[in-house]
C-alpha positions as CSV (number, residue, x, y, z in Angstrom):
1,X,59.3,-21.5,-88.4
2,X,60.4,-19.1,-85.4
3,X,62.9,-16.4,-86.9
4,X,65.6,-16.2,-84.5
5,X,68.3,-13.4,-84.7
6,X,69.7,-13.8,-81.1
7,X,71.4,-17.1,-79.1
8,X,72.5,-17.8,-75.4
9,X,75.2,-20.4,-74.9
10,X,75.2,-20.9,-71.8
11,X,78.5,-23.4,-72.3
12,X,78.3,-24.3,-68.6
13,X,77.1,-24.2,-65.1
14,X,80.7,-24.3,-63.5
15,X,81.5,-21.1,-61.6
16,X,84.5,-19.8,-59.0
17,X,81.3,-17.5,-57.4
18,X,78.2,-18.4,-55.6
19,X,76.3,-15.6,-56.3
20,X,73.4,-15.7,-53.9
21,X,71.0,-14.2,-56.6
22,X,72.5,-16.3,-59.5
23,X,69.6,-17.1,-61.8
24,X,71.4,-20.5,-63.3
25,X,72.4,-21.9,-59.6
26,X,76.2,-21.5,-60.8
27,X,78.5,-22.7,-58.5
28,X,81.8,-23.8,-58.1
29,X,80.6,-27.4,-58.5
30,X,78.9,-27.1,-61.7
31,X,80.0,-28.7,-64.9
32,X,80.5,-28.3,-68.5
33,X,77.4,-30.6,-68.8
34,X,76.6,-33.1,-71.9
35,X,77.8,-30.3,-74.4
36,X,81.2,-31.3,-76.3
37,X,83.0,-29.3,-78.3
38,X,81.4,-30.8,-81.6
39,X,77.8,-30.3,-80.1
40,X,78.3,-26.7,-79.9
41,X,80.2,-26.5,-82.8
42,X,76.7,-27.9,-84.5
43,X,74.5,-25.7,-82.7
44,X,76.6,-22.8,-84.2
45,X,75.9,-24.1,-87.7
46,X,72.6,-24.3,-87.4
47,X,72.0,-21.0,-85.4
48,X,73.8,-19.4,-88.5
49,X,71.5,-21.2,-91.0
50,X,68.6,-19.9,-88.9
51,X,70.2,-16.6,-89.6
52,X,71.0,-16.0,-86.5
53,X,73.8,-12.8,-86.2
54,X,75.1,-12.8,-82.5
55,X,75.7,-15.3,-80.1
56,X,76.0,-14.8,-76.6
57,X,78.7,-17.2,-74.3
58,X,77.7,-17.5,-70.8
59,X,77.3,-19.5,-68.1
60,X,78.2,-20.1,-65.3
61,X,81.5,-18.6,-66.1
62,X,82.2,-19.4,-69.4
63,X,86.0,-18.5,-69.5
64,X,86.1,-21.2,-67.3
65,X,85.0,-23.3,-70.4
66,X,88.4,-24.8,-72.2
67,X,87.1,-24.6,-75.5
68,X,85.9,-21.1,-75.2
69,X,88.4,-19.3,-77.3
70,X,87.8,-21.8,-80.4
71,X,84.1,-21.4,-80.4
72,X,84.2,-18.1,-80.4
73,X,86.5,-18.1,-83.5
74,X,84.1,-20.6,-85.1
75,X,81.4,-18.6,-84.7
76,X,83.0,-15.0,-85.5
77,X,84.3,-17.4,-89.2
78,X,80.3,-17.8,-89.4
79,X,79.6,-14.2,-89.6
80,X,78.4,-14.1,-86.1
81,X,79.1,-11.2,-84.0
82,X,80.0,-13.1,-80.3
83,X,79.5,-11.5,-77.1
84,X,81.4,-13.2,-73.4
85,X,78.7,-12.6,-70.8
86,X,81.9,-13.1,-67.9
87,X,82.7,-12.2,-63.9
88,X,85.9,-10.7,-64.7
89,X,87.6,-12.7,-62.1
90,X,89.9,-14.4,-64.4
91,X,90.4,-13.7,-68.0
92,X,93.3,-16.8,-69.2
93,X,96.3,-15.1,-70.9
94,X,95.7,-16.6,-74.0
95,X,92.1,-15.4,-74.4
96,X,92.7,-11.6,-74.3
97,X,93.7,-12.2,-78.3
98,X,90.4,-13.7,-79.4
99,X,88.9,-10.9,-77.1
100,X,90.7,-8.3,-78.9
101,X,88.8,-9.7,-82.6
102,X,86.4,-7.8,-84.6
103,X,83.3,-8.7,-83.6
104,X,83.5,-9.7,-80.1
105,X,82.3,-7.5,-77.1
106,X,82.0,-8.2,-73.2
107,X,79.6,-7.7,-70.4
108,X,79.7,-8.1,-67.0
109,X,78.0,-7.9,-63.5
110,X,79.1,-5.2,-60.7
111,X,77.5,-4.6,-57.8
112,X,79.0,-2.3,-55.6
113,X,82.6,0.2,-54.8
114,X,82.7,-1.6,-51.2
115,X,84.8,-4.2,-52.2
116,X,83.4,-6.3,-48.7
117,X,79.5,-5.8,-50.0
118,X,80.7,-7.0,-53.7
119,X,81.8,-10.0,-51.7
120,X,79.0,-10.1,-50.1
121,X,76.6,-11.0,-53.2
122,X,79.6,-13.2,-55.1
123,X,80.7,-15.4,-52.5
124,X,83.9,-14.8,-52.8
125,X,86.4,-12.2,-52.6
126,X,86.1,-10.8,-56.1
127,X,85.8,-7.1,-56.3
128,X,89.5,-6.4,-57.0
129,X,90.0,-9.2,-59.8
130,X,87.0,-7.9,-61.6
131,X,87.9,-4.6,-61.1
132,X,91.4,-4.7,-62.1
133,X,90.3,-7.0,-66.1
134,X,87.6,-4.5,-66.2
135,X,90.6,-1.4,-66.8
136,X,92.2,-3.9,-68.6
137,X,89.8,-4.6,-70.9
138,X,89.0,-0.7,-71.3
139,X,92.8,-0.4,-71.8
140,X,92.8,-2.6,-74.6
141,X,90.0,-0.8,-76.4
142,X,87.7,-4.5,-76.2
143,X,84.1,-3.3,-76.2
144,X,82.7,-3.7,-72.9
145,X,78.9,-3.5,-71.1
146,X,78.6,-3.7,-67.1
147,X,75.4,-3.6,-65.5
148,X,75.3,-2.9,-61.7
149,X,72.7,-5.1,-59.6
150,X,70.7,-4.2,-57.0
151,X,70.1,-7.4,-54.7
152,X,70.7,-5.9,-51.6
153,X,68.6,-3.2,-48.9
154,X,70.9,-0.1,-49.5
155,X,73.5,-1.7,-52.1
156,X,76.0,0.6,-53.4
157,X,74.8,0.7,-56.8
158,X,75.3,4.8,-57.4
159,X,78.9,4.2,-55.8
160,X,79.2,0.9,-58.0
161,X,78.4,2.8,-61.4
162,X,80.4,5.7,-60.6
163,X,83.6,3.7,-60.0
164,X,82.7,1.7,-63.5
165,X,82.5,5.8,-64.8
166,X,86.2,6.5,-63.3
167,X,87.8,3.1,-64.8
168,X,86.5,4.2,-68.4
169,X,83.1,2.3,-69.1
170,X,81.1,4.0,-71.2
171,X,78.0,1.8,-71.1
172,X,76.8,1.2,-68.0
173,X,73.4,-0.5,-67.0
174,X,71.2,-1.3,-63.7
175,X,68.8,-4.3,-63.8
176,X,66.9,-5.6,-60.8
177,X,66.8,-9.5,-59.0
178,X,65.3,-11.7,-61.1
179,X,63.6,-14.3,-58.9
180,X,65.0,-17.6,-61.1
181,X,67.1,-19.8,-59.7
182,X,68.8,-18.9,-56.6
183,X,67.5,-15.7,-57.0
184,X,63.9,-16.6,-55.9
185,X,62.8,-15.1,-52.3
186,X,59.2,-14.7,-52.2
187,X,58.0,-15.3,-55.6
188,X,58.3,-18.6,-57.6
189,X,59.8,-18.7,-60.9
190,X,57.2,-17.6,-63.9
191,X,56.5,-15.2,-66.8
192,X,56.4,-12.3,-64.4
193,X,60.2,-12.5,-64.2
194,X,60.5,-12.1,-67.6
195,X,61.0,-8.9,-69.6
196,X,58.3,-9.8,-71.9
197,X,60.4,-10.4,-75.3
198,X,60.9,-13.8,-75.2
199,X,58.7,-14.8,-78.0
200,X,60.3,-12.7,-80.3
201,X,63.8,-13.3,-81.8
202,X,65.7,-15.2,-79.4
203,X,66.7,-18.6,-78.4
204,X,69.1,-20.4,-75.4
205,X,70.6,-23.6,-75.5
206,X,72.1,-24.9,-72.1
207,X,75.2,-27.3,-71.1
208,X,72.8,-30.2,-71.4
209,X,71.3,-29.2,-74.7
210,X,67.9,-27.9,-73.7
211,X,66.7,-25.2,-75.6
212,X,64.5,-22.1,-73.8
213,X,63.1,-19.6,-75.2
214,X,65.6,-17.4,-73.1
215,X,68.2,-17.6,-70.3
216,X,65.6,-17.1,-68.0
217,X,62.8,-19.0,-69.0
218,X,64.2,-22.7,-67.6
219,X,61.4,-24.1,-66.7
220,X,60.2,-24.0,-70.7
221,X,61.8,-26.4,-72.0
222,X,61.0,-26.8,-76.0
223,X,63.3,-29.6,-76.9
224,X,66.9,-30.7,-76.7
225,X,69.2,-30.3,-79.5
226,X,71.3,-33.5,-78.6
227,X,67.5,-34.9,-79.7
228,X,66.7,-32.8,-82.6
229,X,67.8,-30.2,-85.2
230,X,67.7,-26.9,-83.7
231,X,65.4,-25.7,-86.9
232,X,63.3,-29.0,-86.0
233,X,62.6,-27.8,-82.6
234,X,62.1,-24.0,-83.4
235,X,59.1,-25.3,-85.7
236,X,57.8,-27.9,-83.1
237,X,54.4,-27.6,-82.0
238,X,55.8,-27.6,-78.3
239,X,57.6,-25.0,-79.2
240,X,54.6,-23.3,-80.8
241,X,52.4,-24.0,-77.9
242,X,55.1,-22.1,-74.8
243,X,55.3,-19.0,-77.6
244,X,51.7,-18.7,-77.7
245,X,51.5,-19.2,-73.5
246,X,53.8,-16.3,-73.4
247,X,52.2,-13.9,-75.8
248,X,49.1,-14.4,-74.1
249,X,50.8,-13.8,-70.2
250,X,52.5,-10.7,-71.7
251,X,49.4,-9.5,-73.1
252,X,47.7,-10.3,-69.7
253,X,49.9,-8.7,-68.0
254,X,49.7,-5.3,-69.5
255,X,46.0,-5.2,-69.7
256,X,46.7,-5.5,-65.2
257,X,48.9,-3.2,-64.9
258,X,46.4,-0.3,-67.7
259,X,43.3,-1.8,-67.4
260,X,43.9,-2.1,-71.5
261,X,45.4,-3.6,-73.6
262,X,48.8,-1.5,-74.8
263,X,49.9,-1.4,-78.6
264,X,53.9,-2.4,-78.3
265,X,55.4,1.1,-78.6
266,X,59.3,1.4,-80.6
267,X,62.1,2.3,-78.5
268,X,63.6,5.6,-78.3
269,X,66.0,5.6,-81.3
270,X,68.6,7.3,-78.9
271,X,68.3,4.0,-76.1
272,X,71.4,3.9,-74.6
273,X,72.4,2.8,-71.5
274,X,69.2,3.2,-70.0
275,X,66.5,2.4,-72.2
276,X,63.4,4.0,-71.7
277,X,60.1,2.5,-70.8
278,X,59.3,0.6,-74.2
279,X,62.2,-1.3,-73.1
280,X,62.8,-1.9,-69.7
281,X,63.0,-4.2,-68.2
282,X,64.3,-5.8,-71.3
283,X,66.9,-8.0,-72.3
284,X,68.4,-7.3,-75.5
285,X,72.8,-7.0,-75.8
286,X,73.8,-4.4,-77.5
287,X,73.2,-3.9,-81.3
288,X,70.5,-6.7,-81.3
289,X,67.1,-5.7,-80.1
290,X,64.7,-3.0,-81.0
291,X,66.4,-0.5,-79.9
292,X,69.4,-0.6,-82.7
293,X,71.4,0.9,-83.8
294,X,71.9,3.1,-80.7
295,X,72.5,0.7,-78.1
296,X,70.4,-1.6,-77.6
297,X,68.2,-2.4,-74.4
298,X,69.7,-3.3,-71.2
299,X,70.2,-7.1,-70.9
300,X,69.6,-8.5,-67.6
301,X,72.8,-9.2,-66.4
302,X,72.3,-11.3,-63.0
């Protein structure tokens, strides 16, 4: 059986943006999908059977998710550390508390100081709601991850993560367009928009109960856990099969770009915000992946 140490939730595709580049096709008429309460609830369960110790909720916009606040608790009482993967556009009074709990953390996407080109990837008119819970979060002490995006010819990104300096984030990341989802331009979705880790240590479920074997990966489906037992699935041979199609793309894949094959090499033990090449691009939240315990690598945060 798969050893699993990392989850996406992605607890729904409803979203106030429209994020040209969004990777799930988020929107503002997406829903909460075929997940209740008590499915995710389950899924929790398991995940910490599996011995799974942090959870990631995400979306879409998960604060948009009404049972948000509850799972969280539910999985923090489990002895999961929870990380909220959110815009920042609005953060409901009554979540700050559960926010504010040992052993939740938050990231976020930025994407430029302009507040007209941060519109200009969202959608919407967002820059100066995400800015302003972004020093509120900092205020409060919550621990807090941004990455800035580059999606656009000569994007603001310097200006974008030297504003994030001046409000008080400390970690601050850069990741690239993945081409999933809406983000796909000239490429189609495949292995070659992923970081190469997926085989290893994590697992997503999504709004409808599909389980990938990341965020990114959607078009891998390896079972649905309204269908089965998430340890059922883990150990299926489907499951099996995509793991071994991966390891042997990734391995492909760094034979073309060395013209050998490359031994996995360990992370810099001082990774921070920007991991170094064993990492990158990777996408690991803090405190989980290999390059613990000082920082983690960079998640993809489209």
């Amino acid at each position: 059986m798969r050893e699993v140490s990392f989850a996406w939730l992605e607890i729904t595709g409803k979203c106030q943006l429209l994020c040209a580049h969004c990777y799930a096709d988020s929107g503002p008429q997406g829903t909460h999908g075929a997940m209740q309460a008590d499915d995710w609830r389950r899924v929790i369960e398991q995940l910490a059977a599996q011995g799974v110790t942090m959870a990631q909720f995400i979306g879409g916009e998960p604060m948009l998710h009404p049972d948000l606040a509850e799972l969280i608790g539910f999985a923090l009482d489990r002895g999961l550390r929870v990380e909220v993967f959110s815009n920042l556009v609005h953060v409901p009074p009554a979540l700050w508390t559960v926010l504010e709990r040992d052993g939740v953390s938050l990231a976020t996407s930025y994407y430029s100081d302009d507040p007209a080109e941060h519109a200009a990837v969202t959608g919407r008119p967002s820059h100066g709601r995400t800015r302003a819970n972004i020093a509120e979060i900092v205020r409060r002490d919550i621990p807090l991850r941004a990455g800035v995006i580059d999606v656009r010819e000569g994007q603001r990104v310097s200006a974008g993560q030297r504003e994030l300096e001046t409000i008080g984030v400390r970690q601050i990341g850069t990741d690239r367009l993945r081409q999933v989802g809406r983000g796909v331009r000239d490429q189609r979705p495949d292995t070659s928009q992923l970081c190469g880790r997926c085989v290893s240590g994590v697992i997503a479920v999504s709004p409808d109960g599909s389980v990938w074997p990341c965020v990114f990966s959607r078009w891998l489906p390896v079972g649905n856990v309204l269908e089965a037992a998430l340890a059922d699935i883990l150990g299926s041979p489907e499951a099996q099969r995509v793991r071994e199609e991966l390891a042997a793309d990734f391995a492909a894949r760094e034979v073309s770009m060395t013209g050998r094959p490359k031994p996995p090499k360990p992370c810099d033990p001082a990774c921070g915000p920007s991991c170094g090449p064993a990492c990158a691009p990777s996408c690991w939240p803090t405190g989980t992946g290999p390059c613990t315990p000082n920082g983690g690598c960079q998640p993809n945060y489209d």
